[in-house]
C-alpha positions in Angstrom: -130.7 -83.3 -30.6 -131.8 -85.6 -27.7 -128.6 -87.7 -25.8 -129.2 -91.3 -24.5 -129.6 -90.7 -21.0 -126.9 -91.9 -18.3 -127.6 -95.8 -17.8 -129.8 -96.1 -20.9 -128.8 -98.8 -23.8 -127.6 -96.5 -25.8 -125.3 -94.9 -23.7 -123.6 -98.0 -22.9 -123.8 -99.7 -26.6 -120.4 -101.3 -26.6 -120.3 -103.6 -29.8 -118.2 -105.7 -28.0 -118.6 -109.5 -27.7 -119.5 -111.6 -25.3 -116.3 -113.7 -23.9 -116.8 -117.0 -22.1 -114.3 -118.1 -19.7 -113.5 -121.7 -20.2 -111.7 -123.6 -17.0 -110.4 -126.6 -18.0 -109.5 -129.5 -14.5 -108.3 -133.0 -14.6 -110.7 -135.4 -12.1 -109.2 -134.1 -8.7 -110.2 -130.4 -9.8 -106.6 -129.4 -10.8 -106.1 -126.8 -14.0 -104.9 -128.9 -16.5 -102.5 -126.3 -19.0 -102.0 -127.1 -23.1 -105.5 -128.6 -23.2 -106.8 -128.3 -26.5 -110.4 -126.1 -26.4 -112.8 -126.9 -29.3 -116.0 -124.7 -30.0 -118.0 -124.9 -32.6 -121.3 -123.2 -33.9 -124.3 -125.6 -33.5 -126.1 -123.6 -37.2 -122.8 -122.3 -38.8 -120.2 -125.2 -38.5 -117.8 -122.0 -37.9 -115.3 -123.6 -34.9 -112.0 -122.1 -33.3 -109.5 -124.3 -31.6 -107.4 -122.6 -28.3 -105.3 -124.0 -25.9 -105.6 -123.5 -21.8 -103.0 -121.8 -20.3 -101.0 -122.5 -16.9 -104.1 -121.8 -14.6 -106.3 -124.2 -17.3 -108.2 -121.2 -18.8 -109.0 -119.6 -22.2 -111.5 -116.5 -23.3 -111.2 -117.4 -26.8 -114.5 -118.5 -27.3 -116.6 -115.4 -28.0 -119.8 -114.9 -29.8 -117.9 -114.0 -32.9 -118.8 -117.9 -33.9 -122.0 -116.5 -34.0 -125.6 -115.5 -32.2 -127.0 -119.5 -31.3 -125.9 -122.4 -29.6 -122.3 -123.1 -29.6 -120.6 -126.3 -28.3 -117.6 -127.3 -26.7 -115.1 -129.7 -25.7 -112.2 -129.9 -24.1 -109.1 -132.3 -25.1 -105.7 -133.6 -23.6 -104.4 -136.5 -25.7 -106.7 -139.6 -25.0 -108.7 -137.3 -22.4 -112.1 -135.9 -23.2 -114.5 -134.1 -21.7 -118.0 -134.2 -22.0 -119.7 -131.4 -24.8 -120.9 -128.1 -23.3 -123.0 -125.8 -24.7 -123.5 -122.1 -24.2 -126.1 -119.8 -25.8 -125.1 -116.3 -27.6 -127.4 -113.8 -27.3 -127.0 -110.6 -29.5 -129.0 -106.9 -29.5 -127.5 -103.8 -31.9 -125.7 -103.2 -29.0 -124.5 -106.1 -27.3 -123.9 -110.0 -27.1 -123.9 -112.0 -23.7 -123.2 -116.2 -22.9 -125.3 -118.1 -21.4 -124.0 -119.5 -18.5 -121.1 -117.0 -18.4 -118.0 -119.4 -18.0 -117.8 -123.2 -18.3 -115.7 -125.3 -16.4 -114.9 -128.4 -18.4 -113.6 -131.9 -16.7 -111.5 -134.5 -18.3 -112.1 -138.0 -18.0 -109.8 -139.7 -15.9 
């Protein structure tokens, strides 16, 4: 029986998904903790809500929600920030974000 060489796909099929880091930042660039973090699948409807924590960050949003576009938002009462979208991408073996992380800003 023939192994996956060192380095191939197959040796490093991980099944895992794809996290994107999600910064949220009030206007002077600041992490703003307890924002609410909404993403939703553009095909599915399938959405998670997370909240930031003290350095304004979540990794909640993964490609669980599905290969396709996802968007997102971030919220702090009457604060909004503007919709974000990120593109899963899924093989057998793995799922990646496109970008990678987002950094969200709220309105002022």
């Amino acid at each position: 029986m023939l192994e996956p060489e060192a380095g191939s796909e197959a040796a490093s099929c991980t099944g895992a998904p794809a996290v994107l880091s999600v910064l949220v930042e009030d206007e002077t660039g600041a992490p703003v903790e307890g924002a609410e973090v909404l993403a939703t699948h553009f095909g599915s409807g399938l959405s998670l809500l997370d909240v930031t924590d003290a350095e304004g960050a979540t990794d909640a949003v993964t490609s669980e929600l599905g290969e396709g576009s996802v968007l997102i938002q971030a919220t702090l009462g009457e604060r909004t920030s503007e919709l974000s979208a990120v593109l899963f991408t899924c093989t057998p073996c793995s799922c990646s974000a496109e970008p990678a992380g987002l950094s969200l800003r709220l309105s002022p």
